[in-house]
C-alpha positions, 0 to 999 in steps of 0.5 A, spaced: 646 647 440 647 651 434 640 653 430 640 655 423 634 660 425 634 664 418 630 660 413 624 663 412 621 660 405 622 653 410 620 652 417 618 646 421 612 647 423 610 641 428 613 635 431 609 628 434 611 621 434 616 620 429 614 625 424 615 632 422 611 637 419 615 641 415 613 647 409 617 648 404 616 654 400 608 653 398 608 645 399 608 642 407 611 635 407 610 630 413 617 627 414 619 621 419 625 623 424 628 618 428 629 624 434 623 624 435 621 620 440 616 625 444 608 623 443 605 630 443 599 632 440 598 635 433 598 643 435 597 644 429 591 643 423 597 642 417 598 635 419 590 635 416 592 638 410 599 637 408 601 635 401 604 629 401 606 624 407 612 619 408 609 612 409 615 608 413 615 601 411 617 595 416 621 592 410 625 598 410 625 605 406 617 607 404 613 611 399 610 618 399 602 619 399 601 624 395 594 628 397 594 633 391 599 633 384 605 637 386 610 639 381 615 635 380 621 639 383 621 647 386 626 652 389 627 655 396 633 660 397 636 663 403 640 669 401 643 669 395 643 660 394 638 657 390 635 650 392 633 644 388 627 640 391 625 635 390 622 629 394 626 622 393 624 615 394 629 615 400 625 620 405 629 626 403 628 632 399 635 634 396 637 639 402 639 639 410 636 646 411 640 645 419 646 645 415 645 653 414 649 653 421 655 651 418 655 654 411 655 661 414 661 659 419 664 657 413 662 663 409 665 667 414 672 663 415 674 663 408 672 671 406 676 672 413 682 669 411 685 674 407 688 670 402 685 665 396 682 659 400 682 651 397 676 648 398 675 641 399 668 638 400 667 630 401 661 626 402 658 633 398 651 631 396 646 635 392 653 642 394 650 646 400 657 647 402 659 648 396 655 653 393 656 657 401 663 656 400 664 659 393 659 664 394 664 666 399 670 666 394 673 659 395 676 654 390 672 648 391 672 640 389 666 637 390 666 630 390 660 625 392 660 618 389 653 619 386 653 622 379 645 623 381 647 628 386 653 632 383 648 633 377 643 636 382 648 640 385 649 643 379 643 645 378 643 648 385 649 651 383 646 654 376 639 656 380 644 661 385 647 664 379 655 661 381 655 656 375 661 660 373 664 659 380 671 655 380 668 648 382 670 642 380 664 637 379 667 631 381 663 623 382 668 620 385 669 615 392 672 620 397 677 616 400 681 614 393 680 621 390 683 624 397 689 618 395 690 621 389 691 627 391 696 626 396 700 623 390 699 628 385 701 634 391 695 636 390 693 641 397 686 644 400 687 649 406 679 647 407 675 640 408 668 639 410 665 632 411 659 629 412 660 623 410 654 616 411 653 612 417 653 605 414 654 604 406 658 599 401 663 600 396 663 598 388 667 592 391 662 590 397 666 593 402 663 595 408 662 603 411 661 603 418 663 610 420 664 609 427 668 604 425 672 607 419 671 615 421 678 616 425 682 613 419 679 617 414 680 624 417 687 622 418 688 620 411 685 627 410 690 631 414 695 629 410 692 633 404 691 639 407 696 645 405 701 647 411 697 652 413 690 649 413 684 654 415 679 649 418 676 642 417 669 641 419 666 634 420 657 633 421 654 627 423 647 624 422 649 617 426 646 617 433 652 613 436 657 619 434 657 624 440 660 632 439 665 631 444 667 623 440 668 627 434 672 633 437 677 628 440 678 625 434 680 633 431 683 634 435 687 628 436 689 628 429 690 635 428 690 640 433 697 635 434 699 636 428 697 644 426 696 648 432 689 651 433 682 650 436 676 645 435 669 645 437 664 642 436 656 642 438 649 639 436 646 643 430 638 644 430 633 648 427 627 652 430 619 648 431 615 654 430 609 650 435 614 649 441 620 653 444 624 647 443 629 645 437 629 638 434 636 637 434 639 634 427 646 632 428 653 634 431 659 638 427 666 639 430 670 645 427 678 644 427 678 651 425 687 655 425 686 662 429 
């Protein structure tokens, strides 16, 4: 497992029954996690004092308690990126801080490279992977089908001072934006995807990514250039495994392109025990 363990204005400070205890800057948070399943004892007094706590609801999503007034939204950064939080109504906050272990690898490719580096982000949300990689120097298309989250991806992008970077801000569904590509011979040297468990299109068509993740990928290697650099794919879906998603890479392009692929949980550190809480599973088809 790969720990994003370089965060020091965000911390998981406690684990036990469903929920994390997390601080985020100045204000601590209790969020519930389907990975935790273990039922230990609180070992830390922040449960008590925790700002505000997710409350589950048995008819699906929930609603925050808030036990002092918060500000609506505030920054966190890690290095030179600048972070937007902001609780929503779904849980989340705006930022996947384990995903700090793919930012840095795909930092480190593209900088490396030695030549100019098109970067395609799908599924790209509020642009962690963005940012990380136009900070980088890569030209980057960042496509979610949220016009709320690009817009909060560019405010990340203007709270780190990358607001001149060239990126294009696109709301879009992936899948058509990646068709069009292809016609129009537009080409990326890069893709990076998260894409959802489970959603429905504008016209009512279902995702499943178990179901539809293979075809998606291999209609994606057919927009990369003829010598693409890498093409990283993270999951959050319990029943997509690292090796599953290896094998896919691997099938559609390592046959195709040459080159490597792994893959691995990611995960981040619990101050209050000496092991991590996994957060999902990313394979790397990378050209060496």
């Amino acid at each position: 497992m790969r720990i994003a363990d370089k965060w020091q204005e965000y911390k998981i400070l406690d684990t036990s029954n469903g929920d994390k205890l997390e601080r985020w800057g100045d204000i601590t948070l209790v969020r519930p996690d389907p990975q935790i399943i273990w039922k230990s004892e609180h070992k830390s007094d922040m449960w008590a004092k925790a700002d505000a706590v997710y409350h589950r609801s048995s008819k699906g999503g929930g609603e925050w308690e808030y036990r002092r007034k918060l500000p609506e939204s505030w920054n966190i950064s890690l290095g030179g990126l600048r972070f937007v939080i902001r609780p929503t109504g779904f849980k989340h906050t705006g930022l996947f801080p384990e995903q700090a272990v793919n930012w840095e690898l795909m930092a480190d490719m593209i900088k490396n490279a030695g030549r100019p580096v098109k970067v395609l982000n799908l599924f790209a949300y509020t642009g962690g992977a963005t940012l990380a990689c136009a900070a980088a120097g890569a030209q980057v298309s960042h496509v979610d089908a949220s016009k709320g989250m690009v817009s909060w991806a560019r405010e990340n992008a203007k709270a780190s001072g990358l607001e001149d970077k060239p990126v294009r801000w696109l709301v879009d569904d992936c899948e058509k934006f990646v068709r069009r590509e292809i016609r129009r011979g537009n080409f990326y040297d890069a893709i990076v995807m998260d894409p959802p468990s489970y959603g429905r299109g504008p016209g009512g068509e279902v995702w499943k990514l178990e179901d539809n993740i293979y075809d998606l990928v291999k209609l994606c290697a057919d927009v990369l250039s003829d010598k693409p650099l890498f093409f990283l794919l993270n999951s959050y879906t319990t029943g997509l495994s690292p090796s599953v998603m290896a094998y896919i890479l691997a099938d559609i392009l390592q046959s195709r392109f040459g080159g490597e692929v792994t893959a691995d949980e990611i995960g981040l550190k619990v101050e209050s025990s000496s092991m991590p809480l996994p957060c999902g599973s990313t394979a790397v088809w990378k050209n060496v």
